[in-house]
C-alpha positions, 0 to 999 in steps of 0.5 A: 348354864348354872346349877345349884348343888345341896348336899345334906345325905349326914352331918354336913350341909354343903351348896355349891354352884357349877358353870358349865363354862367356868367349872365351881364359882362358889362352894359353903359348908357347914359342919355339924361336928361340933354338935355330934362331938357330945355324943361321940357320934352321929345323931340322926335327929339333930343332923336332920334339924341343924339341915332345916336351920342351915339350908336356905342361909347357905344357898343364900350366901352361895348365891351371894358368893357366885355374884349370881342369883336364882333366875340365872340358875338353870337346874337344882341338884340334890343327893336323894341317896344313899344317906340318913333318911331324915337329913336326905329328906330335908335336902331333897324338900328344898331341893325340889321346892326351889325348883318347882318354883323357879320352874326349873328341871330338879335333878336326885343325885347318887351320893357315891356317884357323886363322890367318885366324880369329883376328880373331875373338877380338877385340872387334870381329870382322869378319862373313861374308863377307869377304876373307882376307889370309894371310902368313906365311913358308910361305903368301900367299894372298888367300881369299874366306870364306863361312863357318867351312870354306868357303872359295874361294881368289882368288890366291896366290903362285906362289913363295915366300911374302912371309914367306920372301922377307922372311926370305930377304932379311934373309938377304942383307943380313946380318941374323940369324934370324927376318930379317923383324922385323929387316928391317922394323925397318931398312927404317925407317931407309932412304930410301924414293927411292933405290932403286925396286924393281919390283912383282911381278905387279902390272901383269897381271890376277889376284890371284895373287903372286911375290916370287922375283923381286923378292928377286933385284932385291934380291940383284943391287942389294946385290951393285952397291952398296957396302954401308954401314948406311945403303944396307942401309936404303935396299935394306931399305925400297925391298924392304918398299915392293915387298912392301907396295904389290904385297900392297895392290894385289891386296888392292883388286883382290880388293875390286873383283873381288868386291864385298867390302870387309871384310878380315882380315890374318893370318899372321905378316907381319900384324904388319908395321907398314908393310903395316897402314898401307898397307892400313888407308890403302887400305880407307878408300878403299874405304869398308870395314874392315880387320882385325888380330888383336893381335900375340899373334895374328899368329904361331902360337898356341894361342888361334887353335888352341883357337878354330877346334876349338870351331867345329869340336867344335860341328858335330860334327868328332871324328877317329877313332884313326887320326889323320893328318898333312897337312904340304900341305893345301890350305884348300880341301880342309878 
C-alpha cells in the first residue's frame, strides 16, 4: 500500500511517498527561502506561485525516485490545514485532482497533527499515550495524544509562537531570513550570565505560553546596549535560554499534571540543539523518554504528510470534490 504526501501549508513544497511495508521510499523538497530572503520574510503570493511551478515536477521525480508510479498508488494525502490560505490551496487542488483521476481515496491532513507524528517513522517510535511538544513559527502547543486524531490540548501560547519570537528576534538583532537557525547559531557565542532574561508564565500555573513579552525584554536590552558582535551573542543566548528553560518547565509540569513521561518534540524549533539538550536532561529526571524526529523531519515535509494520510486512508478518511481549505484549524477539531 502506497501513499502520495504534498506538503505546501508555507514557503516549502515537499512530496514523499509512504509504504505501509517499507515506511518513506522517496521524499523532495523545495525550499523557497532563497526567494522570501529579499523580503525578510514570508510573501503569501509568491509562496502560492513558486507551489504551482513546483508541485507536479516533484511528484514526478518522486515518483521516479520510489521506482514507483501513479497506478501503484493507492491514496493522495494533502495538508489542507492550518497554513497560508493561498499555498493550502494550491496543495490541496493537486491534491485532489490527482485523486480524482486516478480514482483513488483523497485524504486533508492536519499540518500539526502531522508534525507530531513524525516520530513515528523512526526506529524507535514512541507509544500511545504520550505528550506533545509542538513548535514552530505559527503554533506552541503542549498536547496529550491518546491516539492517531484524539487529541486534548494541555497549554498553549497566548501570543506569538516560540519560532516567531525566535525569528522576530533575529529580526532585531540584524540577522537575515529564516532568523531562527542564525539565532541559535549566535546565541552559541554568547556569554550565558550576562544577561538574564525573564521566564514567561513560568511562575503561574497552567501549561499555557508567552513570548511577546519576552521578545520586548530583548528589544528594550539591544536598544540600552552598545551594540557589538560579542553583545548580540550575549542578548542572543540570555533570548534562546528564556525560550529554553520557560519550554522545559511547562514540558515537566505537564509530565507531572498528567502522569505521562513519554514525550515527542516537533515542529521546526525541535531542531534547536539547545531545547534538546534541556529536554533530554529534564526527562532522565523524570525517568521517561524523549523523542525527536531527524532533522529532515523537524521542518515541513512530505514524509510526515504521506504518513499520517495512510493513518487516515486505513480508517477509511476520502474527502468529497468539494475539498475545503482551513488556513485556522484547531488540532482538536480534526
Amino acid at each position: 500500500m502506497q501513499v502520495l504526501g504534498i506538503e505546501t501549508s508555507c514557503d516549502e513544497t515537499a512530496i514523499a511517498i509512504y509504504d505501509s511495508k517499507i515506511g518513506i521510499i522517496s521524499h523532495c523538497l523545495y525550499s523557497q527561502i532563497g526567494l522570501h530572503n529579499q523580503y525578510g520574510g514570508v510573501v503569501p503570493e509568491l509562496a502560492s506561485r513558486e507551489h504551482v511551478l513546483k508541485v507536479l515536477p516533484l511528484v514526478k521525480k518522486t515518483l521516479s525516485d520510489g521506482k514507483t508510479d501513479f497506478s501503484l498508488l493507492n491514496a493522495i494525502a494533502y495538508t489542507s490545514g492550518p497554513g497560508l490560505m493561498g499555498a493550502l490551496l494550491v496543495g490541496s487542488a493537486i491534491g485532489r485532482s490527482l485523486a480524482y483521476s486516478l480514482n483513488i481515496p483523497a485524504i486533508g491532513v492536519h499540518h500539526m497533527e502531522a508534525h507530531l507524528l513524525a516520530p513515528m517513522l523512526e526506529k524507535n517510535p514512541p507509544k500511545y499515550p504520550f505528550l506533545a511538544l509542538l513548535v514552530s513559527g505559527g503554533h506552541t502547543q503542549l498536547v496529550n495524544v491518546t491516539s492517531p486524531g484524539d487529541f486534548i490540548i494541555l497549554g498553549e501560547t497566548v501570543d506569538d509562537a516560540a519560532g516567531e519570537a525566535f525569528d522576530k528576534t533575529a529580526k532585531v538583532l540584524g540577522l537575515s531570513y529564516p532568523g531562527g537557525p542564525e539565532l541559535s547559531a549566535l546565541a552559541e557565542k554568547g556569554d550565558s550570565k550576562r544577561f538574564n532574561f525573564p521566564r514567561p508564565m513560568a511562575d503561574r500555573p497552567g501549561l499555557d505560553f508567552s513570548f511577546s513579552g519576552l521578545k520586548t525584554f530583548t528589544l528594550n536590552t539591544f536598544n540600552s546596549e552598545n551594540i557589538n558582535e560579542q553583545t548580540k551573542a550575549d542578548i542572543a543566548r540570555a533570548f534562546v535560554d528564556a525560550v529554553v528553560d520557560t519550554l522545559t518547565i511547562k514540558c515537566r509540569r505537564a509530565i507531572h499534571e498528567t502522569g505521562i513521561n513519554q514525550l515527542v518534540v516537533a515542529g521546526g524549533v525541535s531542531a534547536n540543539k539547545q531545547l534538546q539538550h534541556s529536554l533530554v536532561n529534564m526527562i532522565k529526571k523524570e525517568s521517561g523518554e524523549v523523542f525527536f524526529p531527524r532533522n529532515e523531519y523537524c521542518t515541513d515535509n512530505g514524509a510526515m504528510v504521506a504518513y499520517t494520510g495512510y493513518l487516515r486512508f486505513k480508517d477509511g478518511q476520502n474527502e468529497s470534490l468539494g475539498f475545503q481549505v482551513k488556513p485556522r484549524w484547531i488540532i482538536e477539531d480534526i
